[in-house]
Each structure stands twice: as structure tokens, then as C-alpha cells.
Kinemage of the C-alpha trace (Angstrom):
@kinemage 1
@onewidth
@group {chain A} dominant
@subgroup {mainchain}
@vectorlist {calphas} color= white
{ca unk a 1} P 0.000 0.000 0.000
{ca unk a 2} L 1.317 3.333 -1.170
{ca unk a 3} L 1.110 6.504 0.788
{ca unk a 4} L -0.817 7.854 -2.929
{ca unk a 5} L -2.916 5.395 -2.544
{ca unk a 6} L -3.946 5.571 1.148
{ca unk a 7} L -4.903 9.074 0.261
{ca unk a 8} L -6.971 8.795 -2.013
{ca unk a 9} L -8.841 6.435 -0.143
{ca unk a 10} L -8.881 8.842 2.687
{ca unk a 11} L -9.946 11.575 0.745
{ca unk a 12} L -13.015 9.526 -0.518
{ca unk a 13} L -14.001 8.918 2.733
{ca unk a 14} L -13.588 12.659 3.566
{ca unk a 15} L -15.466 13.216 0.479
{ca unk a 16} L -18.524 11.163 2.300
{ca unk a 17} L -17.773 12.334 5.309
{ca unk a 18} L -18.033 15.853 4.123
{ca unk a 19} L -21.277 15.379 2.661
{ca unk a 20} L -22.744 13.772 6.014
{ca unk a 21} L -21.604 16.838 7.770
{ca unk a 22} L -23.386 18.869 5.397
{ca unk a 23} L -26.637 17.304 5.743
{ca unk a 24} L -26.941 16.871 8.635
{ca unk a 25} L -26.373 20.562 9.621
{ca unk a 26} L -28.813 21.813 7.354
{ca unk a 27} L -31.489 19.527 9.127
{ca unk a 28} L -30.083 21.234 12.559
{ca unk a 29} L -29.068 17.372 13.502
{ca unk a 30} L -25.934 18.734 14.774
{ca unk a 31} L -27.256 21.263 17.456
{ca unk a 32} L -26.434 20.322 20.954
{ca unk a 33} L -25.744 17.188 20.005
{ca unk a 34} L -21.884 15.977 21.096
{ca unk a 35} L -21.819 12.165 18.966
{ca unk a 36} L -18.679 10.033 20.123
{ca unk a 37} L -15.385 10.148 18.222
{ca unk a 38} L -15.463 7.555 15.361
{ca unk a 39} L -12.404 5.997 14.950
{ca unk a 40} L -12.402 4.236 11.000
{ca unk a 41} L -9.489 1.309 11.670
{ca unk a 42} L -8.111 -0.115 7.982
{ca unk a 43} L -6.036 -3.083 7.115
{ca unk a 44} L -3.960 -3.856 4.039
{ca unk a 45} L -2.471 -7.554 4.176
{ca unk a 46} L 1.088 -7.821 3.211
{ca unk a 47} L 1.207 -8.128 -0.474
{ca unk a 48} L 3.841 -8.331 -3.294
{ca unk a 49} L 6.642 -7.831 -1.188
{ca unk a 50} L 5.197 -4.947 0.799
{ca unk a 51} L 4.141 -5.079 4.260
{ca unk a 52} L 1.033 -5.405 6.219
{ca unk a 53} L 0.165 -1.710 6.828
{ca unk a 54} L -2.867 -0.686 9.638
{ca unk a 55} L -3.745 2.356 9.353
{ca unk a 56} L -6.496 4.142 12.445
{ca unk a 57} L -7.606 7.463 11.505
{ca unk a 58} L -10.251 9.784 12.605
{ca unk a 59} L -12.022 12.962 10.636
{ca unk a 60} L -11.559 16.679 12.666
{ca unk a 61} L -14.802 17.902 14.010
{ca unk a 62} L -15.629 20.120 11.363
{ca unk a 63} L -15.229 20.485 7.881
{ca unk a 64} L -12.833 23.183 6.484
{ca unk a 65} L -12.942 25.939 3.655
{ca unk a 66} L -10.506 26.053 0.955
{ca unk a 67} L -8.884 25.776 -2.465
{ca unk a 68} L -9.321 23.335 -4.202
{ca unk a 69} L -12.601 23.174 -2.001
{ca unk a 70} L -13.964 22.090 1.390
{ca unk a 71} L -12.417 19.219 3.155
{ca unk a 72} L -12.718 17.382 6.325
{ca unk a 73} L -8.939 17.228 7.496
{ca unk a 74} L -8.194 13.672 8.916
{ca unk a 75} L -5.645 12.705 11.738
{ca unk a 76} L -4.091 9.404 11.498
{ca unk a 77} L -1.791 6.392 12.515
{ca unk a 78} L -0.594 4.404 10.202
{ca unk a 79} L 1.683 1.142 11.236
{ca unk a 80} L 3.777 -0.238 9.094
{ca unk a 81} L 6.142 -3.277 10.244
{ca unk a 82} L 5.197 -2.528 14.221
{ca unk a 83} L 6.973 1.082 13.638
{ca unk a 84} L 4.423 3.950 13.746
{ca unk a 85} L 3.646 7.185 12.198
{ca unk a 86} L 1.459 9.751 12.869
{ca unk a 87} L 0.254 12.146 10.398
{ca unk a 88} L -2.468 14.761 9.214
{ca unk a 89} L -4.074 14.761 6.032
{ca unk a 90} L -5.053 18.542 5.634
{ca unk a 91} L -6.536 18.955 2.454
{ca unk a 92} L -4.456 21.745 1.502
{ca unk a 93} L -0.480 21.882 0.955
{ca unk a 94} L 1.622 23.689 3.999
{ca unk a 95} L 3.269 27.219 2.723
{ca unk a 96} L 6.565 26.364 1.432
{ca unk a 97} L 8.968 27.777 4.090
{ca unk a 98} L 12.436 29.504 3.348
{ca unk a 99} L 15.771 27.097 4.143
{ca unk a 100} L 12.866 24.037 5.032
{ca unk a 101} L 12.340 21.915 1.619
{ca unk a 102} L 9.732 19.600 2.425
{ca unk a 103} L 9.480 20.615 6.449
{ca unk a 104} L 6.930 22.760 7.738
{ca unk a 105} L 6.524 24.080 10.979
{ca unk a 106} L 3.613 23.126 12.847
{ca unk a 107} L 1.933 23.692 16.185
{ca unk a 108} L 0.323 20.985 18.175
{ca unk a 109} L -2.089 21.128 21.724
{ca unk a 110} L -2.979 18.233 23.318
{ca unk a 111} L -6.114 19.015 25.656
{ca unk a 112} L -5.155 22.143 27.661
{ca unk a 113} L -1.298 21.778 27.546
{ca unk a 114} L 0.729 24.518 25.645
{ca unk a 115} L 1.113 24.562 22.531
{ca unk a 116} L 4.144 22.444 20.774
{ca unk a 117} L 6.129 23.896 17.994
{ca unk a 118} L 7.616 21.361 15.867
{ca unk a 119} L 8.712 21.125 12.388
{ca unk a 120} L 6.398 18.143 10.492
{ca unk a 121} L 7.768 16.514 6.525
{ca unk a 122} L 5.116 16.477 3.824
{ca unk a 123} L 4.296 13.109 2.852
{ca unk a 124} L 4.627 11.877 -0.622
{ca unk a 125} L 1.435 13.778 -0.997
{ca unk a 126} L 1.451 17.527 -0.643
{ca unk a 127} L -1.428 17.642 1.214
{ca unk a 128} L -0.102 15.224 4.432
{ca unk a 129} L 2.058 16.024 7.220
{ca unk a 130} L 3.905 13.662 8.891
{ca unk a 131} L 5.067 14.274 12.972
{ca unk a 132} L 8.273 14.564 13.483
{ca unk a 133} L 8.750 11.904 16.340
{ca unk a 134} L 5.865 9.753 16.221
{ca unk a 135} L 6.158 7.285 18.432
{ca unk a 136} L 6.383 9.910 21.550
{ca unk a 137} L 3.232 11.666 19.781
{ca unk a 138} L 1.240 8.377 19.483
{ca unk a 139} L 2.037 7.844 23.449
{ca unk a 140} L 0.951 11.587 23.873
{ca unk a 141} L -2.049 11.101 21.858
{ca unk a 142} L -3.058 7.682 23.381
{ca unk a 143} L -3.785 9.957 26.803
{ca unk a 144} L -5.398 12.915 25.581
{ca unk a 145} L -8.848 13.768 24.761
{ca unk a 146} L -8.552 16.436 22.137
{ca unk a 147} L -5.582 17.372 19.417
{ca unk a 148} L -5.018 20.482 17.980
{ca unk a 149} L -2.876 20.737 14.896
{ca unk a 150} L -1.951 24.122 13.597
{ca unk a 151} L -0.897 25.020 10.242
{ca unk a 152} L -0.143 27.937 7.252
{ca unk a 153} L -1.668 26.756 4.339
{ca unk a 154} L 0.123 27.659 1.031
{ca unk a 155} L -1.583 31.285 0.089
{ca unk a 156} L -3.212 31.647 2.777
{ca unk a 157} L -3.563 32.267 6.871
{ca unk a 158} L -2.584 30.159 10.011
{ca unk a 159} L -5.502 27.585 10.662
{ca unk a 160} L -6.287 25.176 13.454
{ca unk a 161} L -8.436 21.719 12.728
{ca unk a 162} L -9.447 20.147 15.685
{ca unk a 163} L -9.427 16.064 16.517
{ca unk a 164} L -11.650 14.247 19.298
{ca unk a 165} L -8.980 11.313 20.033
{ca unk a 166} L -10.660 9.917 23.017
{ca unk a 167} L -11.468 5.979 22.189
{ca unk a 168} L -7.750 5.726 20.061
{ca unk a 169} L -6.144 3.427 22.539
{ca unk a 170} L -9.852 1.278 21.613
{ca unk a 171} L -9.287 1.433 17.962
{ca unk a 172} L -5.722 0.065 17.989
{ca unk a 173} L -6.054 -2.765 20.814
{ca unk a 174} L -8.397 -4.228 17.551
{ca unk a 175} L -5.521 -4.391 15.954
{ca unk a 176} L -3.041 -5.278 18.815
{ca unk a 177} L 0.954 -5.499 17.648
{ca unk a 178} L 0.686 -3.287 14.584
{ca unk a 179} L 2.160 -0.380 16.246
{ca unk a 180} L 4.544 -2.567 18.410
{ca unk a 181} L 4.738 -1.313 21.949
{ca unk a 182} L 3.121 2.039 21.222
{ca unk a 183} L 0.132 0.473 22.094
């Protein structure tokens, strides 16, 4: 499984998930209502020489504004050989950075710590950034009930996308051993 392809399977589901979203708040379904984090778990078996790869990822809480068009941005896990990575899909490619080829700097809350500054590598795709130590932001993340993930967009201004990650250490004890001891 490619990271190309992973993407564009998340970005179908975003597609979907998008659309949900939009229903549902034009028939007010949203209003007061506070629905559990759903966490979608995926599994690729090990195929023509690649590996087994497990990805768990979960959609922000609201849908996003921007070019190409709206987006949901996604915040996910993907294991690969019992070695993690954490990464965000956001829809939109970071604002290249003087001096940083490929490395964007990034902010990151979890719950009401400060915030983290860190400098996150774009994926293969332009649109997905990848943590910079994942493993100690997977153990961070397994404790923590909300993630905040800060970004510049190319052309345009800083934005925040927002994750509900309570029920993560759930979603990958169903797939126990594909992160290795992370979990």
C-alpha cells in the first residue's frame, strides 16, 4: 500500500464524510448534540513484497474551507512493520517555508497543555504532514482527549483543525501489535 494510494482512499471517505456533515447541519441534527469520536481502523495484508500496513484514523470535528474546495482534514496512525507514524491529512499543501524543503513548521495542543512547535515533513502527498517523532506523539495522543494541529496553508492564513482522540487506545487494541509497543 502506497502513501498515494492511502490518500486517495482517505480523501473519498472525507469526500462522504463531508457530505454527512453537510446534511446533517442543514437539518439542525448537529445542534447540541456531542456524537462520540469515530475511529475508522483499515487493514492492508502484506502483499507483493510490501508489508502489512494498519492504518487508524479519525475525521476533525468540522469540515474546512478552501482551495481546491472544502475538506474534512483527517488525523491518522498508520503502522507499518510494528513502527508507527502519525500524520495529518489537511486537504491543503503547507506554505513552502524559506531554508525548510519539504518541512513545515507546525503547532500541536494536546487538551489544555501549551502549545508544541515542531517542524512536520510532507508526505509523498502535498497535502499530508507527517510528525516529526511519532512514536512519543502516538504515546501523547493515546492519553489525551482532544488534538489540535496548527498550520499555514500555502496562500493563505494560520488555521487550526481540531481532533476528538478519546477511544484511540480502543481502535488500535483491535488491531493489537501493529504499532509494536506504542500500544
Amino acid at each position: 500500500m502506497t502513501d498515494r494510494t492511502f490518500i486517495s482512499s482517505l480523501r473519498a471517505a472525507t469526500l462522504t464524510t463531508l457530505a454527512t456533515l453537510t446534511a446533517l447541519t442543514l437539518l439542525g441534527a448537529t445542534a447540541g448534540a456531542q456524537a462520540a469520536p469515530r475511529w475508522t481502523v483499515t487493514v492492508w495484508p502484506a502483499k507483493d513484497g510490501a508489508p502489512r500496513t494498519t492504518v487508524v484514523h479519525i475525521h476533525s470535528k468540522l469540515p474546512v474551507d478552501g482551495w481546491p474546495g472544502g475538506f474534512v482534514p483527517s488525523l491518522a496512525v498508520k503502522c507499518v512493520d510494528q513502527a508507527p507514524s502519525v500524520f495529518v491529512a489537511t486537504g491543503q499543501a503547507a506554505a513552502p517555508e524559506a531554508g525548510k524543503e519539504g518541512q513545515f513548521s507546525v503547532f500541536y495542543r494536546l487538551d489544555n497543555k501549551p502549545r508544541t512547535p515542531e517542524v512536520w515533513a510532507q508526505a509523498t502527498s502535498s497535502d499530508t504532514l507527517v510528525a516529526a517523532d511519532s512514536p512519543t506523539l502516538l504515546h501523547e495522543l493515546l492519553e489525551a482527549k482532544r488534538f489540535r494541529f496548527e498550520f499555514t496553508p500555502d496562500h493563505s492564513t494560520r488555521t487550526i483543525y481540531d481532533f476528538p482522540v478519546v477511544g484511540l487506545k480502543a481502535a488500535l487494541a483491535k488491531v493489537a501489535g501493529a504499532c509494536g509497543s506504542q500500544t
